[in-house]
Phi, psi and omega in degrees: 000147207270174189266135139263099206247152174258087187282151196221240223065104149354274166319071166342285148018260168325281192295348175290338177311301222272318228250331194283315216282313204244011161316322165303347208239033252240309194261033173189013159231112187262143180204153181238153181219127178237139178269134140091184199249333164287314123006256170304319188304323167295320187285298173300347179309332249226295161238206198227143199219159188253334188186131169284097164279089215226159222252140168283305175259091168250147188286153175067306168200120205289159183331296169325300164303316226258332146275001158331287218274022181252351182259350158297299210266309196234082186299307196307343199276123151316084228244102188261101174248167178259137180218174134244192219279340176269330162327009201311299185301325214270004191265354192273346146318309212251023187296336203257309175285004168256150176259324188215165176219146179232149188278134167268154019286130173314093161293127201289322176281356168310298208282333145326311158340287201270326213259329135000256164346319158272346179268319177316336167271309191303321191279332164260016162250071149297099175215082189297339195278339140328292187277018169260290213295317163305336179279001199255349167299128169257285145183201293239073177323154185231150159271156213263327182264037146243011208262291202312296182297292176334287226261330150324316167289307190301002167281330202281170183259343226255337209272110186274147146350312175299330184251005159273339175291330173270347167277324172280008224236330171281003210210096193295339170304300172293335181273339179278334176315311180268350163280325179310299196277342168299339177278290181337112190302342165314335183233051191005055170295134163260136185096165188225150181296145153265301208297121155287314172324283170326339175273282176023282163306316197280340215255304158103151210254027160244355181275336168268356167260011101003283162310329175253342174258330172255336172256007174033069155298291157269170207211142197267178172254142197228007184253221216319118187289335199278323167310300211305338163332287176298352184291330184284337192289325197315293189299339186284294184324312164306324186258356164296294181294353151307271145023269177286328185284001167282307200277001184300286200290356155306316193270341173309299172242343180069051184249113171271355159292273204332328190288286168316334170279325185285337164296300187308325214242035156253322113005298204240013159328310214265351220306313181321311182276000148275336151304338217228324160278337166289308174265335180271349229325278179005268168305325184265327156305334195283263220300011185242317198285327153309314179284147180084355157321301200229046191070009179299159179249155220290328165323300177295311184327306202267314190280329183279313204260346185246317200086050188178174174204170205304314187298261197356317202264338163322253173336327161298320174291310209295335210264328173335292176287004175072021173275178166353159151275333182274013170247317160343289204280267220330312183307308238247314198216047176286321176292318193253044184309319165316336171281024195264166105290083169234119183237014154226168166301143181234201168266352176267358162285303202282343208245331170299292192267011156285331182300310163316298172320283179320299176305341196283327163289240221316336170346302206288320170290297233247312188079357188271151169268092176251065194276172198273121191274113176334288191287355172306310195282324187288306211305314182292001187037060150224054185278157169081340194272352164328289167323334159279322184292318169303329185297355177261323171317291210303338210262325182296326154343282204287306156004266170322321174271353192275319189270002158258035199257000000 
């Protein structure tokens, strides 16, 4: 079935551009090109759409206001802006109703790429109670004492990369945040980050004080106090398991981008049950006070009381937002990997058995089952290496205790 996407633009122009440039695309795409945001807003009244693409600085009502109100009224519509390189305040304005961004002049093939890429998660998660719950992200909760440290550091003039990247490194919520815009052709990358060092560095310590002190992208978490309990094991855990799959996939492959990529996509494993504490509180306490009764695994929980469970909606956001595909799979199938088409290591081997590792300690706590899916690893002829692998917990432990001594 063909894709129906909405190119929205001012400038007649722009669109004859855009309809001569995407002519090729004739047989996997259907498309409209509308002047103006009034326009488009009548043009969805009207059909049902797969995507927006829309021009950022238009008269009366700018990109942003104009997927605001497409992301009330139609959450499922993939949401796209177009800018230019001088637009900076106004695309970090649209952080919270856009899912991605492009630079103009439109590269046909990017944009194939990321809109590929996002209908490929949205069409296998058909779950609209998904795509309700993402659209309802203003965004990312932080625990208030990494909250704290961040908008602390970013006052002083003084405060280097390395240390808003170690601050940020506690916090999966800040961290899916700034790979969102470093993947965003707005800050004009070829190719896409894995790395938090790499977005960090690309993005730069006055575009995250930017975010945070004038555009509050982050947020400290202020709602259900009876959730909020669970947010420091949550967050301990994401960097426990960051952590070990870095050093997994360090001995593994001896790459340090990979390491580095596999610390990030360990980091954001969890992101789905952050989400799912901002927005469900209710409904996700029922299901944390269920799990670990009777040895379940937190998954079945979630999918019988939600229709979905935290990877799923996990994953879901990451492919939306245009991050890696190897951090996607990672989000998306940690607990299941065999069901990935992955035939070599990836980040989602280390972030599987890091997770596996971790929970199997925290279990006497926790009550989840996370067991190593086997045959996943003998396909990877990495059977038997758990045992090695634990010696990496112990050692992220000591870690931990020597630097709070």
């Amino acid at each position: 079935m063909l894709k129906r996407l909405l190119f929205v633009d001012d400038d007649a122009m722009v669109l004859a551009g855009l309809r001569r440039g995407l002519h090729e695309m004739r047989q996997e795409w259907e498309m409209t090109f509308t002047t103006g945001a009034y326009a488009a807003l009548e043009a969805l009244e009207n059909e049902t759409y797969d995507a927006v693409i829309t021009d950022m600085r238009m008269p009366s009502m700018d990109g942003a206001e104009l997927l605001e109100r497409i992301k009330d009224r139609h959450p499922e519509i993939v949401r796209i802006i177009l800018s230019g390189q001088s637009e900076k305040e106004a695309v970090l304005r649209s952080l919270a109703p856009a899912h991605q961004y492009l630079a103009k002049p439109c590269d046909i093939r990017e944009l194939k790429l990321r809109l590929r890429q996002a209908f490929a998660s949205r069409d296998l998660v058909r779950n609209p109670s998904i795509a309700a719950t993402i659209a309802r992200l203003r965004s990312l909760p932080s625990l208030p004492a990494v909250y704290s440290e961040l908008t602390a550091a970013l006052r002083s003039e003084m405060t280097s990369l390395a240390q808003i990247e170690q601050i940020i490194a506690k916090d999966p919520g800040m961290a899916t945040k700034i790979l969102q815009l470093a993947n965003s052709a707005f800050i004009g990358v070829h190719g896409r980050v894995s790395s938090l060092r790499q977005a960090v560095s690309l993005i730069g310590v006055e575009t995250v004080r930017t975010l945070s002190l004038s555009i509050h992208v982050f947020s400290q978490f202020d709602k259900n106090s009876a959730i909020a309990v669970h947010l420091p094991p949550l967050w301990e855990h994401s960097v426990c398991v960051a952590a070990i799959a870095q050093r997994i996939a360090a001995q593994e492959t001896g790459s340090k981008p990979m390491a580095e990529e596999c610390f990030a996509a360990g980091l954001l494993h969890d992101m789905g049950k952050v989400i799912l504490f901002a927005e469900k509180p209710k409904e996700y306490g029922e299901v944390l006070s269920k799990t670990g009764c009777d040895g379940g695994r937190i998954e079945t929980r979630e999918i019988e009381a939600l229709g979905y469970s935290h990877a799923q909606l996990g994953g879901y956001l990451m492919s939306v937002w245009g991050l890696p595909t190897s951090l996607v799979q990672a989000v998306a199938f940690h607990h299941r990997p065999s069901e990935a088409i992955d035939i070599q290591f990836s980040p989602l081997t280390a972030v599987h058995c890091a997770d596996a590792i971790s929970k199997a300690a925290e279990t006497a706590q926790s009550g989840e089952d996370i067991p190593l899916d086997r045959q996943y690893l003998d396909g990877l002829g990495l059977a038997g290496k758990e045992g090695e692998w634990l010696g990496f917990l112990e050692e992220f432990r000591v870690a931990k205790r020597e630097a709070s001594a």
